[in-house]
LOBATOR-639258 format. One record per residue: residue number from 0; x, y, z of N, C-alpha, C in turn; residue in one letter. Coordinates in pm, whole numbers. Layout:
// residues N
 num    n_u    n_v    n_w   ca_u   ca_v   ca_w    c_u    c_v    c_w residuo
 NUM      X      Y      Z      X      Y      Z      X      Y      Z       A
...
***
This chain:
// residues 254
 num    n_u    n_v    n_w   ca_u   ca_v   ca_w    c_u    c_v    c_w residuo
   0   3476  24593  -5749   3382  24705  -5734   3378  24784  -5861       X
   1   3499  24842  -5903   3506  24892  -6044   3424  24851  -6161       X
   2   3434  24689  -6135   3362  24602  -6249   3253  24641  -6251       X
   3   3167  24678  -6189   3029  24653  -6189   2994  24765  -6333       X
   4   3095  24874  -6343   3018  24954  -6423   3037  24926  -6564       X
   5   3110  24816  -6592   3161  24752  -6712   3023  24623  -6743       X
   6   2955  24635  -6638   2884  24468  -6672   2741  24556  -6760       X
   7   2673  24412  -6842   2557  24489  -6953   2445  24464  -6838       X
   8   2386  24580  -6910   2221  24576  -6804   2147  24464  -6834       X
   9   2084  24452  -6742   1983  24337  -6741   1869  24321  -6833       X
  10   1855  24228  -6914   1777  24189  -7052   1678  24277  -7044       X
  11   1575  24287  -6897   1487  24369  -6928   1500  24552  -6920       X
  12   1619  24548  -6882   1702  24718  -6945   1700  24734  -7067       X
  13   1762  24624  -7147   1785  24619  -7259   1647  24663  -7326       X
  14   1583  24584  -7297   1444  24595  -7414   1388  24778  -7361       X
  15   1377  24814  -7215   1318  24910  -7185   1440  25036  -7288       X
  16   1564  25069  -7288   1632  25143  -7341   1612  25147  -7494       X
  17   1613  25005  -7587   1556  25015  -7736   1439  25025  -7747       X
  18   1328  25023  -7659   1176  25007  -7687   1134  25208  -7693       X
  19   1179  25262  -7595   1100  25354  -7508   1243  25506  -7539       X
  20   1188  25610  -7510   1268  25738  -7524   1351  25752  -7395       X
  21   1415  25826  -7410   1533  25861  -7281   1432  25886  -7179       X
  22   1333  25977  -7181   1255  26014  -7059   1148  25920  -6999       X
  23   1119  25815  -7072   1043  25731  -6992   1101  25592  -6967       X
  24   1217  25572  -6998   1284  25466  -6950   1294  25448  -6832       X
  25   1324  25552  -6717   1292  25441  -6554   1199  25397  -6541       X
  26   1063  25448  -6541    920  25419  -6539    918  25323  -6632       X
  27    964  25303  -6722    910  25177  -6817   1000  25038  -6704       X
  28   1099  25135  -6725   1215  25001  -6667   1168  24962  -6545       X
  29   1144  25025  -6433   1055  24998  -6319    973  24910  -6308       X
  30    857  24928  -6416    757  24918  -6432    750  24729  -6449       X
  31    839  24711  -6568    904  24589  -6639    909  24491  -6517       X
  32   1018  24600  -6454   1101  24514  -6321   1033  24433  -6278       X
  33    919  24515  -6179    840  24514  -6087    755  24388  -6138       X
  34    652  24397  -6283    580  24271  -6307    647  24170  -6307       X
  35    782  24177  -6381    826  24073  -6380    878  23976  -6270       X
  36    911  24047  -6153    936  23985  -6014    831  23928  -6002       X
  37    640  23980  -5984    559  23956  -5991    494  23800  -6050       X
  38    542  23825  -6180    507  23710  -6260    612  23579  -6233       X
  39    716  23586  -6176    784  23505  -6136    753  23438  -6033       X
  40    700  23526  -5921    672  23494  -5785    568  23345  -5849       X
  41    495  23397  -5928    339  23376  -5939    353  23240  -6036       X
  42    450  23218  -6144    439  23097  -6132    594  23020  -6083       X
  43    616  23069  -5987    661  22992  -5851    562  22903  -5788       X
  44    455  22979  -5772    363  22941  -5673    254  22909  -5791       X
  45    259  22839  -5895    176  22790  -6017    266  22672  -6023       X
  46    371  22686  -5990    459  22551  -6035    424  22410  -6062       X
  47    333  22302  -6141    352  22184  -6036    420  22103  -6040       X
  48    414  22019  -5974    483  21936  -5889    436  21807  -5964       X
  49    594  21777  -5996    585  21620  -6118    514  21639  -6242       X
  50    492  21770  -6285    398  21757  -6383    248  21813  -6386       X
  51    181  21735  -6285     97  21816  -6205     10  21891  -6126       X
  52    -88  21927  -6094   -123  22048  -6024   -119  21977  -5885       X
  53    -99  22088  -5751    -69  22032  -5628   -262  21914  -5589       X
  54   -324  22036  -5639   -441  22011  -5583   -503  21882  -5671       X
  55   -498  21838  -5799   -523  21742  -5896   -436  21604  -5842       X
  56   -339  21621  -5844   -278  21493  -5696   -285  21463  -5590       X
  57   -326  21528  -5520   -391  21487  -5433   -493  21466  -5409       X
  58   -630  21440  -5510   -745  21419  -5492   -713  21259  -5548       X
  59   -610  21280  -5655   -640  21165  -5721   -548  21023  -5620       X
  60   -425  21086  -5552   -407  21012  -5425   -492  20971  -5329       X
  61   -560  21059  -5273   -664  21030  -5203   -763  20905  -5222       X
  62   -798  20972  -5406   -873  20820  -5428   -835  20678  -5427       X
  63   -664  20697  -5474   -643  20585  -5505   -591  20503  -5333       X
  64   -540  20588  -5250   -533  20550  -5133   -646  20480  -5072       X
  65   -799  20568  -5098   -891  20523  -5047   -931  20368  -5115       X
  66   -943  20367  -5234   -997  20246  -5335   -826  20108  -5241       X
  67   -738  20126  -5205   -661  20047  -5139   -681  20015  -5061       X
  68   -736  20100  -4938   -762  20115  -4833   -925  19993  -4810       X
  69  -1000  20014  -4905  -1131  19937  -4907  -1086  19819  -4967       X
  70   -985  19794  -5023   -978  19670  -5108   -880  19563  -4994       X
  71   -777  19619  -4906   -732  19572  -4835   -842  19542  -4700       X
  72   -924  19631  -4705  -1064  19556  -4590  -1133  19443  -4638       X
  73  -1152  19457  -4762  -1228  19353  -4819  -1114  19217  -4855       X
  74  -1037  19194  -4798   -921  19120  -4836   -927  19014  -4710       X
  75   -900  19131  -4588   -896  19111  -4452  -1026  19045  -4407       X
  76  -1129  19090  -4463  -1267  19067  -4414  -1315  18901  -4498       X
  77  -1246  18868  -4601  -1230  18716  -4699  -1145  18645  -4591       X
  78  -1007  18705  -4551   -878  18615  -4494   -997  18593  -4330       X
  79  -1096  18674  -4272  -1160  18652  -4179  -1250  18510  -4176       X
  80  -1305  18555  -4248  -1450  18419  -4347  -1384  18318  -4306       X
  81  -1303  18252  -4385  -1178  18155  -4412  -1163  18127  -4362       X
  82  -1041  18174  -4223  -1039  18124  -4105  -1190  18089  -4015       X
  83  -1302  18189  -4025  -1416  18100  -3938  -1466  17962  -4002       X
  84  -1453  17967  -4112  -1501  17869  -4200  -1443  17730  -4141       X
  85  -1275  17811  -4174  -1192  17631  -4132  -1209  17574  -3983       X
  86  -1229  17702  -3909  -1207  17671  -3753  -1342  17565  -3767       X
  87  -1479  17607  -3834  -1532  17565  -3829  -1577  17393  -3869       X
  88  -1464  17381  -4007  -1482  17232  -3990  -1358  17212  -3983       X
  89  -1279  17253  -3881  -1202  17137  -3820  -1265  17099  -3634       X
  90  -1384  17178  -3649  -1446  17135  -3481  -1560  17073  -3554       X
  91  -1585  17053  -3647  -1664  16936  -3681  -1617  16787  -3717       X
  92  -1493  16822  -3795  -1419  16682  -3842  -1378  16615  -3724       X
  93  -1305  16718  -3559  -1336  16646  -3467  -1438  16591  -3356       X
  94  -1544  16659  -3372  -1653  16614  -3383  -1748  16469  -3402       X
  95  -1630  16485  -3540  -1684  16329  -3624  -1565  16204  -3596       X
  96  -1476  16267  -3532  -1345  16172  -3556  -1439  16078  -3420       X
  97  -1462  16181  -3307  -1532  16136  -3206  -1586  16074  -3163       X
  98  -1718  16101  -3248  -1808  15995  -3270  -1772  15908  -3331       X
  99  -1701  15864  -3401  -1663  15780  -3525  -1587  15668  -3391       X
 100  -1458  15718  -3331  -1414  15627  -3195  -1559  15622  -3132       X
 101  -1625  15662  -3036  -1661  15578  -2952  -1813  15525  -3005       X
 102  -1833  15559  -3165  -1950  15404  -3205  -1866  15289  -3263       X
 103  -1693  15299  -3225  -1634  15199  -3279  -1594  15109  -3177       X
 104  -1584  15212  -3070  -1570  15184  -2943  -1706  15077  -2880       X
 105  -1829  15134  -2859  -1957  15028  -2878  -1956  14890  -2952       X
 106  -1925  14948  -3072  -1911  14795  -3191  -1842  14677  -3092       X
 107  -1748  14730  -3133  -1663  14645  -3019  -1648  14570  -2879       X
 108  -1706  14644  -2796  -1786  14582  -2681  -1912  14473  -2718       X
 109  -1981  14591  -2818  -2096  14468  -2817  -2087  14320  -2902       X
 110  -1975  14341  -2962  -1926  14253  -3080  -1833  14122  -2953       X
 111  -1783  14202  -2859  -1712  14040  -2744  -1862  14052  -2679       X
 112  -1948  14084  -2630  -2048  14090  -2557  -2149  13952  -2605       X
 113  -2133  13954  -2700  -2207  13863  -2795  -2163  13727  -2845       X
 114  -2043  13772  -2875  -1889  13640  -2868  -1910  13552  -2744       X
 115  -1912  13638  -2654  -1904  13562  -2497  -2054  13499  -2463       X
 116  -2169  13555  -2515  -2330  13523  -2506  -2310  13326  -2604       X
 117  -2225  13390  -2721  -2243  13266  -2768  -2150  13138  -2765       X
 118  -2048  13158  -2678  -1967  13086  -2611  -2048  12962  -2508       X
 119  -2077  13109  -2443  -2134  13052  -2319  -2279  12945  -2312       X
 120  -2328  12967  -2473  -2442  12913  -2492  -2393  12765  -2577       X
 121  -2262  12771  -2657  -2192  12674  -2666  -2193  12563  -2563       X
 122  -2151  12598  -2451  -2066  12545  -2376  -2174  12456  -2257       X
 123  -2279  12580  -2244  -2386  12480  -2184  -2504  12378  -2243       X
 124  -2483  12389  -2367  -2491  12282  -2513  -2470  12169  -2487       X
 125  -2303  12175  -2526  -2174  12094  -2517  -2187  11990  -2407       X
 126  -2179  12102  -2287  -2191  12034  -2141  -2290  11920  -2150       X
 127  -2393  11932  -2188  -2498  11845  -2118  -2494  11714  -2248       X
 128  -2461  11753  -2377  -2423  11636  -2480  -2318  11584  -2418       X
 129  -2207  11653  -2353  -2097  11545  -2315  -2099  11444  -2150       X
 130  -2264  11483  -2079  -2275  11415  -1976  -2347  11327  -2066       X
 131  -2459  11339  -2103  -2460  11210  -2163  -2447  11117  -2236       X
 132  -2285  11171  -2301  -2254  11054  -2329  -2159  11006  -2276       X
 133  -2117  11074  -2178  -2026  10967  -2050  -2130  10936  -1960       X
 134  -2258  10951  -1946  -2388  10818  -1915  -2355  10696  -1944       X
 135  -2351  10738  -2062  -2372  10603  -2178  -2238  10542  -2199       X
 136  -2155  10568  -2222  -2046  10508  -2189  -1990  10421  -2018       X
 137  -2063  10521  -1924  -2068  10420  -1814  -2179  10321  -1771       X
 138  -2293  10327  -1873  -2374  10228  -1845  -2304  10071  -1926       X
 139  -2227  10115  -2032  -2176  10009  -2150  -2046   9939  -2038       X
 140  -1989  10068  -1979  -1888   9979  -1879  -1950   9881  -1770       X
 141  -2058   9913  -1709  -2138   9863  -1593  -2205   9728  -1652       X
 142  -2244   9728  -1808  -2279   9605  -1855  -2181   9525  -1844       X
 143  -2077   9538  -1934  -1985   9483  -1947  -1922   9405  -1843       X
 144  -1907   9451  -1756  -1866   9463  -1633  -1964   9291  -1552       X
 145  -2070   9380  -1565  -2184   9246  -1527  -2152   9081  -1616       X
 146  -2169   9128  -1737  -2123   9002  -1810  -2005   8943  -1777       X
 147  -1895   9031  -1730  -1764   8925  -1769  -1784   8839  -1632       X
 148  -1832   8878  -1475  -1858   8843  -1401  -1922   8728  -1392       X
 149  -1942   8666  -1511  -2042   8560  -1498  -1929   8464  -1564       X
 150  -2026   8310  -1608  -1879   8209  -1628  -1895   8245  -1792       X
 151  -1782   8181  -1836  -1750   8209  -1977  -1820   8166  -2021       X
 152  -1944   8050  -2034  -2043   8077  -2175  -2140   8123  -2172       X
 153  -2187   8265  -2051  -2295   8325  -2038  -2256   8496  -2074       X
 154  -2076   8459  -2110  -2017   8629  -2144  -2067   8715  -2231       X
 155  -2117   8664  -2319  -2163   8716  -2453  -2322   8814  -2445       X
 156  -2276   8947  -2482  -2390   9012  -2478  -2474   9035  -2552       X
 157  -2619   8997  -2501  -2736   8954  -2635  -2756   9116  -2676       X
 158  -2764   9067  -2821  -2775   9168  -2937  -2854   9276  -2864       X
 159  -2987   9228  -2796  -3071   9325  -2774  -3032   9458  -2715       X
 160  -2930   9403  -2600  -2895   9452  -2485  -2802   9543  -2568       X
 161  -2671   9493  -2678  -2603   9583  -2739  -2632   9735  -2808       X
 162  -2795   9671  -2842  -2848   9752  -2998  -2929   9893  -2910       X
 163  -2920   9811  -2750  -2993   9928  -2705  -2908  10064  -2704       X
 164  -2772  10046  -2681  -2634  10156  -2669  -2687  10264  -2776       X
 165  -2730  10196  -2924  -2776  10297  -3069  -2894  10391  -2982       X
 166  -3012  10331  -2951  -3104  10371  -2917  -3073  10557  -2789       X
 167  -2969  10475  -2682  -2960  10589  -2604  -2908  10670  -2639       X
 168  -2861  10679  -2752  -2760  10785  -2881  -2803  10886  -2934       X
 169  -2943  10743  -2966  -3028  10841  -3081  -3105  10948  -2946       X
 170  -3102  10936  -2883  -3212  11005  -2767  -3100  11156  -2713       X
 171  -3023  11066  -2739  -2916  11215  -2674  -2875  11279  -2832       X
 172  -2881  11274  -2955  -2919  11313  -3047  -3072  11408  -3045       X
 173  -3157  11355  -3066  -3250  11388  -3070  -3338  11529  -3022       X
 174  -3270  11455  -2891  -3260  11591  -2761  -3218  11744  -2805       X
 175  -3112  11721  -2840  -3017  11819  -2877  -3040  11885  -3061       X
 176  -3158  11862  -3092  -3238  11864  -3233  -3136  11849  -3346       X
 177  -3072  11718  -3339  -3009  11633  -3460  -3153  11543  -3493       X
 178  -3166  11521  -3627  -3280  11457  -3617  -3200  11327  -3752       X
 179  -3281  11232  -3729  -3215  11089  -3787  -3308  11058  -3873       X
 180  -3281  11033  -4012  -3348  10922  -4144  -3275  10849  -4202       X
 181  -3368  10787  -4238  -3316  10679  -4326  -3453  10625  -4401       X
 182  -3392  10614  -4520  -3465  10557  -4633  -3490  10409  -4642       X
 183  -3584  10375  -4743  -3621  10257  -4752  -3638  10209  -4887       X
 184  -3606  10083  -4942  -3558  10061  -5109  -3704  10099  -5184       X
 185  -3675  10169  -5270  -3776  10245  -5424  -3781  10384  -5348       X
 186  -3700  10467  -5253  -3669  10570  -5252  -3606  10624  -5346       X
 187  -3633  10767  -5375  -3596  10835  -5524  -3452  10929  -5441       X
 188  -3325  10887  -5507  -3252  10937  -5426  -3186  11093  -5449       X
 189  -3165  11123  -5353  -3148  11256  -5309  -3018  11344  -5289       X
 190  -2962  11376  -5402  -2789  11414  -5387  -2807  11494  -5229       X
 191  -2839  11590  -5186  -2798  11673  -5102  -2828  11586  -4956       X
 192  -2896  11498  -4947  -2902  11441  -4798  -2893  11297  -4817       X
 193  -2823  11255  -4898  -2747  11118  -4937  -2638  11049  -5041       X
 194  -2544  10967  -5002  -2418  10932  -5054  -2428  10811  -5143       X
 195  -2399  10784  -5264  -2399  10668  -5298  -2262  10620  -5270       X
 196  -2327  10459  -5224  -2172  10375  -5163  -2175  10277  -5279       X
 197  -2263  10257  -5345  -2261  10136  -5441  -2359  10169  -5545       X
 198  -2357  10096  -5656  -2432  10106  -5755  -2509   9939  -5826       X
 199  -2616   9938  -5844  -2606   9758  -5871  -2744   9777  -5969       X
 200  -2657   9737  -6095  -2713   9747  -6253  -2887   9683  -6270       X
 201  -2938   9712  -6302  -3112   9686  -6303  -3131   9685  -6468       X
 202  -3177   9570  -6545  -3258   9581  -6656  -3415   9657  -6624       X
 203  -3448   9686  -6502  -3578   9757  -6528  -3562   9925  -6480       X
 204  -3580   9986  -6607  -3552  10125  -6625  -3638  10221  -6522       X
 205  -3742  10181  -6461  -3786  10218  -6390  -3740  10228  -6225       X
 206  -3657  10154  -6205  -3558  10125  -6102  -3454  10223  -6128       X
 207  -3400  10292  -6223  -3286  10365  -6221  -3275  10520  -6139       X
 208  -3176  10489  -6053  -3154  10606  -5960  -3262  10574  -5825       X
 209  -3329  10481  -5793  -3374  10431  -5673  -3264  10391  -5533       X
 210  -3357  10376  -5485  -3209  10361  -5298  -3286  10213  -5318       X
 211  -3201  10102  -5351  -3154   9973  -5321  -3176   9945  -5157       X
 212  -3052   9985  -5097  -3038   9935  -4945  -2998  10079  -4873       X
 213  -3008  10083  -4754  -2978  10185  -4701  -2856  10157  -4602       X
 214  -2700  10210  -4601  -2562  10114  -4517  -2588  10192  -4413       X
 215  -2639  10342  -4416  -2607  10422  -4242  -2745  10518  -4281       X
 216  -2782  10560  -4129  -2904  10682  -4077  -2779  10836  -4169       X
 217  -2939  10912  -4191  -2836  11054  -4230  -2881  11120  -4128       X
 218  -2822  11241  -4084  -2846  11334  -3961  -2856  11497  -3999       X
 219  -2973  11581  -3968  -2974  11724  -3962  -2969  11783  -3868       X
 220  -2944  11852  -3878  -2918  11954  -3772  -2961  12092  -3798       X
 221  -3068  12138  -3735  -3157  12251  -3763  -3171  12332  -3929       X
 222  -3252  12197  -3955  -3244  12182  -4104  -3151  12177  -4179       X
 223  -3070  12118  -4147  -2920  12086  -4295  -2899  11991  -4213       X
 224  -2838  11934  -4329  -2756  11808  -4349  -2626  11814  -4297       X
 225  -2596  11725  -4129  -2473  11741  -4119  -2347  11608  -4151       X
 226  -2470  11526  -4139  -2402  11394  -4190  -2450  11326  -4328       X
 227  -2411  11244  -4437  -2552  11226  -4550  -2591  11042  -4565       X
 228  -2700  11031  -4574  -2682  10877  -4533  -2629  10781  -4650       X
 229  -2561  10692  -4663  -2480  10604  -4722  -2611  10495  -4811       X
 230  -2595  10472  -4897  -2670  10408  -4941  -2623  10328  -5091       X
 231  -2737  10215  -5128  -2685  10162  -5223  -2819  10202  -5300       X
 232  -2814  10243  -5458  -2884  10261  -5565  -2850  10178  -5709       X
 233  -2957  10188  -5779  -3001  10126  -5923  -2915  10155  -5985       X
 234  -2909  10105  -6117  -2826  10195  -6200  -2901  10059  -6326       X
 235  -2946  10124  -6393  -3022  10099  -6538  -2935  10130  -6623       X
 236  -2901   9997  -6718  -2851   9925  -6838  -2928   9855  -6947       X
 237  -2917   9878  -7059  -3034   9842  -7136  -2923   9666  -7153       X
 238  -3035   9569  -7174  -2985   9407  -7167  -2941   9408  -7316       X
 239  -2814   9357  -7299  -2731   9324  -7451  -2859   9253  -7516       X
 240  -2842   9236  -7660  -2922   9128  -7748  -2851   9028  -7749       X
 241  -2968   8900  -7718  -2909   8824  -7740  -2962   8698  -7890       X
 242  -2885   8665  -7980  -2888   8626  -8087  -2877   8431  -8027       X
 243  -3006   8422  -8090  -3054   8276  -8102  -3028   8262  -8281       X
 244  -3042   8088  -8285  -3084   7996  -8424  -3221   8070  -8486       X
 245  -3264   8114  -8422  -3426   8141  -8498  -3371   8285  -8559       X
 246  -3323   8399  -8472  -3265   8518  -8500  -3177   8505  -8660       X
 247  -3097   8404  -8661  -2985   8371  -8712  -3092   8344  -8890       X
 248  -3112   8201  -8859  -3234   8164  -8938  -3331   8331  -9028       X
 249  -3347   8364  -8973  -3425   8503  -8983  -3385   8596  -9093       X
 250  -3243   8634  -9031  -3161   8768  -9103  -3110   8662  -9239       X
 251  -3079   8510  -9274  -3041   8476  -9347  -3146   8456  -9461       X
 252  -3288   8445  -9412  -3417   8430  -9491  -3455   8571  -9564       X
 253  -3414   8612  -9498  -3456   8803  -9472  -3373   8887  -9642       X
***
C-alpha cells in the first residue's frame, strides 16, 4: 500500500506535468486520459482481423464460397450427365447383346431347318436311284437264273440280252439328270470332259489332238462333269527323212 506513492505517474501524467502549468494540469491530464481511453476503445473496435477489415473478408469469403459453391454444382451436374449417358449405353449395348443372341439364335434354327430340307431331299433322291438299281440287279438274277435252268449248251447269255443291263442303267441315269456322251473319231478333244488313255502317232498334222477311239461314255451331272470319258487321241510327229541313192547321188553332185 505504501508503495503506491513511490511508483512514476503514468506516461500521459508525464507529458501533461512538462507540457502545461501547475493550474491546468488536471484538466489537461483528464482531458488526455479520457481521449485516450477513447481512442483505444476505438481502435479496439478498428482492429482487423488477420490483417484485414472484418467487413472486406467477408465479402470476399462470401465470394469465394459462392464461386465453390457453383463450381461444385457444375461438377455434380457433369458427374449427373455421365452417369445418364452410361446408364444409357449400357441399356443399349444390352439391347444389342440381345438382339445379336436371338438373330443368332434364328441363324441357327434356320441353318438345321435347311440341313434337314436337304437331307431329306437327299434321301428321297437316293431312295428311288437305289430301287432301281436293285430292279436291275434282280432282273440280271431272274435272267440268270432262267439260263442256268436250261441244259448246258443253251447257258450262255446272248449279247443282246446282256447289253440290255447298260441300257436299263442308262435310263436310271438319265432319270435322275446324269446325262451320257461319247464322242466319235475326228472329235477335237476336250481337257475338261475327257481323259486321254492312249496316244497313237499320226504323220498327218491335221489329225493332231483328235479322239481316235472312244474306251468309256463321260457323265454330267447338272452341267459338270462328274465322270470324264476315256479316250484314245492323235499325236502328230513330223516323218524322219528318209535318204535314198538318188538323195545320196545328189548332195555328192551338189
Amino acid at each position: 500500500m505504501g508503495n503506491n506513492d513511490n511508483e512514476e505517474p503514468p506516461t500521459d501524467q508525464r507529458m501533461v506535468d512538462d507540457a502545461f502549468p501547475e493550474t491546468l494540469k488536471g484538466e489537461v491530464a483528464d482531458t488526455v486520459t479520457s481521449n485516450g481511453e477513447l481512442e483505444k476503445e476505438k481502435l479496439m473496435l478498428d482492429e482487423p482481423l488477420n490483417g484485414q477489415s472484418t467487413e472486406k473478408c467477408t465479402e470476399e469469403e462470401l465470394e469465394k464460397a459462392e464461386s465453390v459453391s457453383i463450381s461444385n454444382d457444375d461438377i455434380l451436374q457433369n458427374i449427373t450427365d455421365l452417369s445418364a449417358k452410361i446408364d444409357s449405353l449400357n441399356q443399349l449395348f444390352s439391347e444389342k447383346i440381345q438382339h445379336m443372341e436371338h438373330k443368332g439364335k434364328i441363324i441357327d434354327q434356320m441353318h438345321k431347318e435347311l440341313q434337314k430340307y436337304k437331307d431329306d431331299i437327299y434321301s428321297q433322291v437316293l431312295r428311288q436311284v437305289l430301287l432301281d438299281i436293285i430292279e436291275v440287279r434282280d432282273s440280271i438274277l431272274r435272267i440268270t437264273d432262267f439260263y442256268l435252268k436250261k441244259p448246258e449248251r443253251e447257258q450262255d447269255i446272248p449279247n443282246e440280252t446282256f447289253a440290255g443291263y447298260a441300257l436299263d442303267i442308262q435310263d436310271i441315269l438319265e432319270k435322275n439328270g446324269v446325262e451320257i456322251y461319247e464322242s466319235i473319231p475326228g472329235d477335237s478333244f476336250s481337257p475338261v470332259k475327257q481323259r486321254v488313255i492312249k496316244k497313237i502317232v499320226t504323220g498327218n498334222s491335221e489329225l493332231h489332238g483328235k479322239v481316235a477311239e472312244s474306251l468309256s461314255c463321260g457323265y454330267d451331272y447338272n452341267g459338270r462333269t462328274i465322270s470324264t470319258e476315256k479316250i484314245v487321241v492323235y499325236y502328230y510327229e513330223e516323218p524322219a527323212e528318209i535318204i535314198t541313192e538318188d538323195n545320196t547321188e545328189m548332195v555328192q553332185n551338189g
